[in-house]
Steps between C-alpha positions, in 0.01 A plus 500: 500500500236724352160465395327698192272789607197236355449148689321240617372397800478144576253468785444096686257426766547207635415335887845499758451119506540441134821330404748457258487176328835433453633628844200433756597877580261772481386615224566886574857413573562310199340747262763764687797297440401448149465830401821601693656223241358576227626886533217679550453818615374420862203318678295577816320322667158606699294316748118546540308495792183439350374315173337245323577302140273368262607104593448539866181741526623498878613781723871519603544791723811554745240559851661536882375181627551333133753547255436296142787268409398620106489899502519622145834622353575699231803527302605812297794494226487837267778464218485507118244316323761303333600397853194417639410323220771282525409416853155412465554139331679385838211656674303262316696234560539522910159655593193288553195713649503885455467849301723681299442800339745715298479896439688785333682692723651852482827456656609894681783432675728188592811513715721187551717477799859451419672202636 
């Protein structure tokens, strides 16, 4: 698999409780598993331990004596526009509450793993 030297980045904040619709599973998860099936390029996945949204104006903060059952998650899937683009209508489609922001990328180097 290869990616063009230009992409985009397809960035998704979203809350660790948030859910998929369809599957009651979290939302992270299914947004992984989609872009696994939809071939692209790779996703990761990073938890916060601090933030706030514009819906909730509320702290959510991972402390020592209290961890938040909604921390803030981001997912990150950099591929070709084309790609991307194709994603973002099941995005749509499966996420309620959120951001998503897209930017152009300068891809340097990507190795795949053989199998």
């Amino acid at each position: 698999m290869s990616i063009p030297e230009q992409g985009t980045l397809l960035r998704i904040f979203i809350g660790e409780s948030d859910r998929c619709p369809e599957t009651r599973r979290p939302l992270h998860r299914a947004i992984v598993l989609r872009a696994r099936e939809m071939g692209l390029a790779g996703a990761t996945v990073l938890h916060g331990v601090m933030g706030f949204g514009k819906q909730s104006r509320r702290i959510h903060t991972a402390q020592i004596l209290r961890l938040s059952e909604d921390l803030p998650v981001v997912i990150e899937i950099v591929d070709s526009e084309e790609k991307i683009q194709s994603f973002i209508p099941w995005l749509d489609d499966h996420m309620g509450a959120g951001l998503v922001t897209l930017e152009d990328v300068r891809v340097i180097s990507y190795r795949a793993q053989p199998e």
